[in-house]
C-alpha positions in Angstrom: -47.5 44.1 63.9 -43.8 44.2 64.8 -42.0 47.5 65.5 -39.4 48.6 63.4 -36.7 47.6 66.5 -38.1 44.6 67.1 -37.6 43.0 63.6 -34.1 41.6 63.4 -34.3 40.1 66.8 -37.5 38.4 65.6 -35.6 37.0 62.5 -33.1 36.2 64.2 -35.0 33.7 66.7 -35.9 32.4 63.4 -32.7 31.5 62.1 -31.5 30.2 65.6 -34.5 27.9 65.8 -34.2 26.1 62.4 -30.7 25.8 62.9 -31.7 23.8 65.9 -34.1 21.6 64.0 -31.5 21.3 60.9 -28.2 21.5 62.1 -26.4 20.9 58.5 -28.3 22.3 55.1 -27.8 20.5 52.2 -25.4 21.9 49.9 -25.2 21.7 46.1 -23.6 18.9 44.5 -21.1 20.9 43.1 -20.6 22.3 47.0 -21.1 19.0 48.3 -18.1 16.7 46.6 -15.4 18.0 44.7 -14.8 15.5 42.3 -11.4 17.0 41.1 -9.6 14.2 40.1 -12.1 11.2 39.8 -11.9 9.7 36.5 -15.3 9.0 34.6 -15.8 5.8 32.9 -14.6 6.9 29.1 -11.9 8.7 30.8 -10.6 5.4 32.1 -10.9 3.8 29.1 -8.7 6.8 27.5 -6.0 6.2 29.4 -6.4 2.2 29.4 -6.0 2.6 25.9 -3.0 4.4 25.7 -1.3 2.7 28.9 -0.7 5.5 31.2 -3.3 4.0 33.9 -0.3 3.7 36.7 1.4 6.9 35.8 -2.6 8.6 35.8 -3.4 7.0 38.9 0.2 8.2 40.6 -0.9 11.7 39.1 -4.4 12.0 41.2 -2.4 10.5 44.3 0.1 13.5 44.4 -2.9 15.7 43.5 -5.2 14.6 46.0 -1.7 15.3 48.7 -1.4 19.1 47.5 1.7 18.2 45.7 1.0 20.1 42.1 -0.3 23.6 44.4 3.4 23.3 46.1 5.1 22.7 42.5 6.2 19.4 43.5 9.1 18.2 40.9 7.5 14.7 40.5 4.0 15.6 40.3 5.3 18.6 37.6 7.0 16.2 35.9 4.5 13.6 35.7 1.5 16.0 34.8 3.6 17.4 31.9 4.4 14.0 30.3 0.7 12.8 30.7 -0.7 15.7 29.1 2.0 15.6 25.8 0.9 12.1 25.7 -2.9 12.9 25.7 -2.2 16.1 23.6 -0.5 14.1 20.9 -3.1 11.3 20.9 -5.8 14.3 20.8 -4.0 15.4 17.5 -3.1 12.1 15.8 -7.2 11.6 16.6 -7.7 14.8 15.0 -5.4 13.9 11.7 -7.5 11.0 11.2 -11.1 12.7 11.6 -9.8 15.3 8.9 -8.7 12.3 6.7 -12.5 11.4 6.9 -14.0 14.8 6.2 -11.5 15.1 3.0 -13.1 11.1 2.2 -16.3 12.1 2.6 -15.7 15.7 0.7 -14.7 13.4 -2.6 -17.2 11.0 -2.7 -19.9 13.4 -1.9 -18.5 15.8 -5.2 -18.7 12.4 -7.3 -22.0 11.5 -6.0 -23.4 14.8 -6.9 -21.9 14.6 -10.3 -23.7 11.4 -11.2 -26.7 13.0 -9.7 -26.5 15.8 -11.9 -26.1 13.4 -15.1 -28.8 11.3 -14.0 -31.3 13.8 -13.6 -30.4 15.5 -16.9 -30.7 12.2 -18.8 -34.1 11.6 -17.0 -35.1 15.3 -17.9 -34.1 14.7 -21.6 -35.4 11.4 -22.4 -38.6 12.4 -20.9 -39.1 15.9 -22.7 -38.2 13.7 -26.1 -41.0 11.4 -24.9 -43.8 14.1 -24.7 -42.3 15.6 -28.2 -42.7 12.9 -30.4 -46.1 11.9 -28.6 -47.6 16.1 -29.4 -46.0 15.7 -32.8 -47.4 12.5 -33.9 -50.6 13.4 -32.4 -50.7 16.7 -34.5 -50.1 14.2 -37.6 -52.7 11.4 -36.7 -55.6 13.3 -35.0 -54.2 16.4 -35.8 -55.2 19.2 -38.7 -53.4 16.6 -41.0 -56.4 14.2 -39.7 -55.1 11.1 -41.0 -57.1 9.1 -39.2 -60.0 10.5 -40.7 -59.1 10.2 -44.3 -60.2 7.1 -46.0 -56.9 7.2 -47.8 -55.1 7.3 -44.8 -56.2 5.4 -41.9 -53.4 2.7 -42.6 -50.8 5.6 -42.6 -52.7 6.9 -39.0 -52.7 3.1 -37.6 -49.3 2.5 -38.5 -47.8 5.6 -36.8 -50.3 4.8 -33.6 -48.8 2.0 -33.8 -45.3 3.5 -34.1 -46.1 6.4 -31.5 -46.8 3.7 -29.1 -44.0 1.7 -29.0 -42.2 4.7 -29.1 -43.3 5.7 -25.9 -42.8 2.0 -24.4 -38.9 2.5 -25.7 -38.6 6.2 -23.7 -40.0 5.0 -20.5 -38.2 2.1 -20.3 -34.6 4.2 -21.2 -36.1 6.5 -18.4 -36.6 3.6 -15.8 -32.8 2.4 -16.6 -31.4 5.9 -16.2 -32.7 6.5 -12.7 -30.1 4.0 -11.6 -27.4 6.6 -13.1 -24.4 6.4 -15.0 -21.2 5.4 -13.8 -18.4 7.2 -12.4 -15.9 9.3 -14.4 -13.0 10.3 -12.2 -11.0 7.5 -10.1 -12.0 6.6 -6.7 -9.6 6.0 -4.0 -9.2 3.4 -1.5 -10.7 4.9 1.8 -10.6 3.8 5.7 -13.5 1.3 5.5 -11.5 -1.1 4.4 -9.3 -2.1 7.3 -13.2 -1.9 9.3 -14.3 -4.7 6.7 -11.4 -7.1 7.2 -9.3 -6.5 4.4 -5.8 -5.8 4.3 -5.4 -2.1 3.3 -2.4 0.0 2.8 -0.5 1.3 5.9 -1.8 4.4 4.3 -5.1 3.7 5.2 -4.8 2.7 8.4 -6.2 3.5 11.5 -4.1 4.7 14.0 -3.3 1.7 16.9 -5.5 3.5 19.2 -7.7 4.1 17.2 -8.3 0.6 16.3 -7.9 -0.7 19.5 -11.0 1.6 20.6 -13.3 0.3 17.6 -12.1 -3.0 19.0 -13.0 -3.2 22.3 -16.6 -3.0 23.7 -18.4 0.3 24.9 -18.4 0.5 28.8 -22.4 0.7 29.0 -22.7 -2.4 26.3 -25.0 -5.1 27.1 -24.5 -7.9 24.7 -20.3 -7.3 24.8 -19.9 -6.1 20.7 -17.1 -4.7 20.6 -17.7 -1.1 18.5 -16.6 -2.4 15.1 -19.3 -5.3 15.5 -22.1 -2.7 16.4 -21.0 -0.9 13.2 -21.2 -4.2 11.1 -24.3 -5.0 12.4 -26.1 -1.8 12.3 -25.3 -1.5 8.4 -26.0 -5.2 7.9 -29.8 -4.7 9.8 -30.8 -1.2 9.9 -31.2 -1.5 6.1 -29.7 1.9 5.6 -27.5 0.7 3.0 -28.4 -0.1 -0.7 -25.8 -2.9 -1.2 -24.9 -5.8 1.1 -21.4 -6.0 2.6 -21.5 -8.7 3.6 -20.6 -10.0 0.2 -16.9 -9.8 -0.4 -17.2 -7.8 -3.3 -19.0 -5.3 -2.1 -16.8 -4.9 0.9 -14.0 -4.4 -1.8 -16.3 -1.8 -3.9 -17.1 0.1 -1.2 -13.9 0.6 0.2 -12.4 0.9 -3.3 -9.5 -1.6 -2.4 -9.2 -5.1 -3.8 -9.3 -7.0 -7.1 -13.0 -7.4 -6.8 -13.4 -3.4 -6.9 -13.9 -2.0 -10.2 -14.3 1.6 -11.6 -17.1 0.7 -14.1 -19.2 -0.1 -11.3 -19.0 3.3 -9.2 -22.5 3.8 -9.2 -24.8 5.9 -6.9 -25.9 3.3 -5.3 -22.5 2.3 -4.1 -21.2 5.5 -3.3 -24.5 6.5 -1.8 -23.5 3.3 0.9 -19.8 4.5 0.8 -20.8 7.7 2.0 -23.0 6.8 4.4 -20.2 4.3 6.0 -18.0 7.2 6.2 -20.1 9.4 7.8 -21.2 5.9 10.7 -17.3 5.4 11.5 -16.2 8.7 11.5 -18.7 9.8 14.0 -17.7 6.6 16.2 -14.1 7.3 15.9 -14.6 10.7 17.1 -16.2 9.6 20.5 -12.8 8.7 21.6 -12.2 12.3 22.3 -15.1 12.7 25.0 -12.5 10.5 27.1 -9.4 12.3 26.4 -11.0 15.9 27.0 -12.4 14.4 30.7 -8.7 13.0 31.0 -7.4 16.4 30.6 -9.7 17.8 33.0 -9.5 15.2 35.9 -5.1 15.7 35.5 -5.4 19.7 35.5 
């Protein structure tokens, strides 16, 4: 339809005329702000927490004036200090989370342990079950057909008799073994205590900031709970747990602290909750670090 020199000027009346009817295109958001330098919500929390909110805020200013791209001694100096700060609190953060894998590691190795015992138990007292029942079975109905010798019905009632209680006695030892045994090796006070109000060793602590964060309510939290109250309530209603902490001494079981706590009554049960507890503050501790890594970006 169009000849070969006719083409680009065609196209280009084109262009020309929609840049007429739409002077500005719309760009991309990543074209169309920058965003260097704003702070997101768990950012600002980050550094609220660990009081650097005037020095961060002096940081973005210089920023924001070109001042780091002309190696500005102040804004050097200041983006240096900030980011030892947050490094160190990144690290301490870290320290803690390994303390809770190496908790977790432990109880989950004792767990399985009792598992293991339990289920052999179960296994055995069930196989001895089935035994006696074939073997007195063989005797009473059996080729030695006692129950069909005159002489010897009382003998073949007596062990029916005996056969059934028997197996009354085995499945109730059965029933009692699914609970499992109880612990062998020691248990050692963990970091749920200081979350269930009790006065734990400096040892097993939390660090400051830490605490502070489980402390202080979530930014997008509608009802004001702080973090450690969401915890407390989600293991007092979700009924994930098999014990109830709100009862003193199970707070002191489960965080293997306190006079209450005793190692006779380590059972699955209560490491199965321990375990789980672990796992629930761990992984809130750990979003702590979504606001220091966007605090590290936003100061770059």
């Amino acid at each position: 339809m169009f000849s070969n020199s006719r083409l680009p000027a065609f196209f280009l009346a084109i262009l020309m005329s929609l840049a007429a009817v739409f002077p500005f295109f719309p760009c991309s958001p990543a074209l169309a702000a920058d965003g260097a330098g704003e702070l997101s919500v768990e950012a600002l929390e980050a550094a609220k927490l660990m009081g650097i909110e005037a020095q961060v805020n002096r940081l973005l200013e210089l920023k924001h004036a070109g001042q780091l791209d002309t190696y500005n001694l102040e804004a050097i100096a200041l983006q240096a200090s900030l980011m030892r700060k947050i490094m160190t609190t990144g690290l301490q953060l870290r320290s803690v989370s390994a303390k809770f894998d190496r908790e977790i590691i432990f109880e989950q190795q004792a767990l399985d342990k009792l598992t293991r015992d339990r289920d052999f138990a179960v296994a055995v007292t069930t196989n001895a079950n089935f035994l006696q029942l074939s073997i007195l079975s063989i005797i009473i109905d059996g080729p030695l057909e006692q129950s069909k010798n005159p002489h010897m019905v009382l003998a073949g009632n007596r062990l029916n008799i005996v056969s059934g209680l028997t197996v009354g006695v085995l499945a109730l030892v059965a029933l009692c073994e699914q609970r499992g045994g109880v612990r062998k090796s020691r248990p050692e006070v963990n970091l749920l205590g200081q979350t269930l109000g009790l006065q734990t060793p400096d040892q097993e602590r939390l660090p400051p900031i830490l605490w502070d964060y489980l402390n202080s309510p979530a930014p997008n939290s509608l009802r004001g709970l702080t973090r450690r109250q969401q915890l407390m309530e989600y293991w007092q209603t979700a009924k994930v747990l098999p014990i109830n902490i709100k009862k003193p001494n199970a707070a002191e079981q489960v965080s293997a602290f306190g006079p209450r706590h005793r190692q006779r009554c380590e059972s699955i049960k209560l490491i199965t909750a321990r375990v789980t507890m672990l796992f629930d503050l761990r992984a809130m501790s750990d979003l702590l670090n979504t606001g220091l890594v966007q605090l590290l970006q936003a100061l770059d």
